[in-house]
N, C-alpha and C positions, 0 to 999 in steps of 0.2 A: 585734553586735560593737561594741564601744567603741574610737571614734574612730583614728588612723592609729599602728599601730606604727612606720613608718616616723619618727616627730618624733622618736624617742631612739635614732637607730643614734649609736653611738661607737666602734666597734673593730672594724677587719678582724683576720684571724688569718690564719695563715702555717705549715704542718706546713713545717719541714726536717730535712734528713737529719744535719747539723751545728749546731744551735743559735747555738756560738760564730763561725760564720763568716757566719750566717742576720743573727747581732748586730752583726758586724766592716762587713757589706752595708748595712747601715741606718744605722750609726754613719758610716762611710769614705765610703761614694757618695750617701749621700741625706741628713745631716747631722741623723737622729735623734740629738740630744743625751748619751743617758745609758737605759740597760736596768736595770730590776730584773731579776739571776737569779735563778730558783730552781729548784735542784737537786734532782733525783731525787724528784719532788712525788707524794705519793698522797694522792688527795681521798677524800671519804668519798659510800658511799652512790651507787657508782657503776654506771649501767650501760649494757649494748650491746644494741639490740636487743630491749627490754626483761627481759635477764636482768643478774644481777651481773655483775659484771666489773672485777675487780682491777685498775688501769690503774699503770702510771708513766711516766712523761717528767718534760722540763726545761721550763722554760716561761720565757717572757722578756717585761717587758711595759715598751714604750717610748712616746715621744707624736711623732709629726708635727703638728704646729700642734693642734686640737682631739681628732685622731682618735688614740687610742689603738692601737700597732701589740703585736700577740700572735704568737711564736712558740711554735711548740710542736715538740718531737724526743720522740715516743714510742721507750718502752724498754720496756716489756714489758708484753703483756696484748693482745686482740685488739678494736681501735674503729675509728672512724672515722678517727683520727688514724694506725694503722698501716696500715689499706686504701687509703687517702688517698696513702700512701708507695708501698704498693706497686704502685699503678699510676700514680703521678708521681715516679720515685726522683729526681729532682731538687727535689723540694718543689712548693710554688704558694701560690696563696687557698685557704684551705678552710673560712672562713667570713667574716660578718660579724657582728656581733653588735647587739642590741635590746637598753635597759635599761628594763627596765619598773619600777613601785609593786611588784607583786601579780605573784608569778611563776605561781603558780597562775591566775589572768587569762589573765595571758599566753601559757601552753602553751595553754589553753581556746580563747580567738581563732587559735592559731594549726591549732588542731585544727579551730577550727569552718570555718576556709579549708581546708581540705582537706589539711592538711600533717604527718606521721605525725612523732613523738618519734621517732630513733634512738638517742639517749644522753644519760644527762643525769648529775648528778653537784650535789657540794654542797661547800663548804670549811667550816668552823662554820654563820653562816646564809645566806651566799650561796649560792645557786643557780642552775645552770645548765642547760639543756637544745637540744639542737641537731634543728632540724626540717629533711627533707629537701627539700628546696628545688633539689634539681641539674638538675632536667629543666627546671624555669623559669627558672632563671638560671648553672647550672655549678658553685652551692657550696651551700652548708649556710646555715641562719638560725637564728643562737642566739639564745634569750631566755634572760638575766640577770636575776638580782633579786641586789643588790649590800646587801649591809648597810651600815651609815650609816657603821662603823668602817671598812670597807673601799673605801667611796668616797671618803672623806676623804682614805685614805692614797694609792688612786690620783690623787686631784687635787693632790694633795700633789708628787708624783714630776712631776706636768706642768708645776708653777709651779716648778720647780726648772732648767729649760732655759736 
């Protein structure tokens, strides 16, 4: 296994049942600056459990000082993200996320720890996957591979606070 995934967490993530009020919580009470929405989001290449799986939700991505906060309100399709709901209908943590080089690496290490894929998904070449992790600590641990345009533009939205 190559060295500590632990050196690039950046982002908890947040299933809510309301998006915009998930947004109003983070903005009002805890002084997250500014949310990118995006509305009614379908990613490519997705799946539950290792089958496909048509997903949509809203997803909202803001910064508390270094750590990138993610919401997410599933709409339709059955994941992580709606089983997540329907046994916490008030929302929660439902993950945190690793950004790795080499996303393939990175699912590999987290497989060679003993931690099985439940869903993963891609947006053009970022990629995502979420390994169960609840028994040892209560949420899910995504590994990201982030394309170079698309970390830009999230580093972009943080220096804008």
């Amino acid at each position: 296994m190559t060295g500590t995934l632990a050196e690039q967490v950046f982002q908890i993530g947040f299933i809510v049942p309301d998006i915009h009020k998930g947004m109003a919580f983070f903005k009002e009470k805890l002084g997250v600056p500014e949310f990118l929405f995006i509305e009614n989001t379908n990613l490519q290449d997705e799946t539950y459990l290792g089958k496909p799986a048509p997903l949509s939700q809203h997803l909202a991505f803001g910064w508390c000082g270094d750590t990138q906060i993610e919401l997410i309100q599933p709409l339709s399709g059955i994941s992580t993200y709606s089983k997540f709901l329907e046994h916490n209908p008030h929302g929660g943590m439902h993950h945190y996320a690793i950004e790795v080089a080499d996303f393939d690496q990175g699912a590999k290490d987290m497989e060679a720890r003993g931690f099985k894929l439940v869903q993963s998904g891609r947006h053009n070449e970022t990629r995502f996957g979420y390994f169960d992790t609840i028994a040892e600590i209560g949420a899910l641990t995504e590994v990201v591979y982030l394309q170079p345009e698309e970390r830009a533009f999230m580093n972009g939205l943080k220096s804008k606070k």
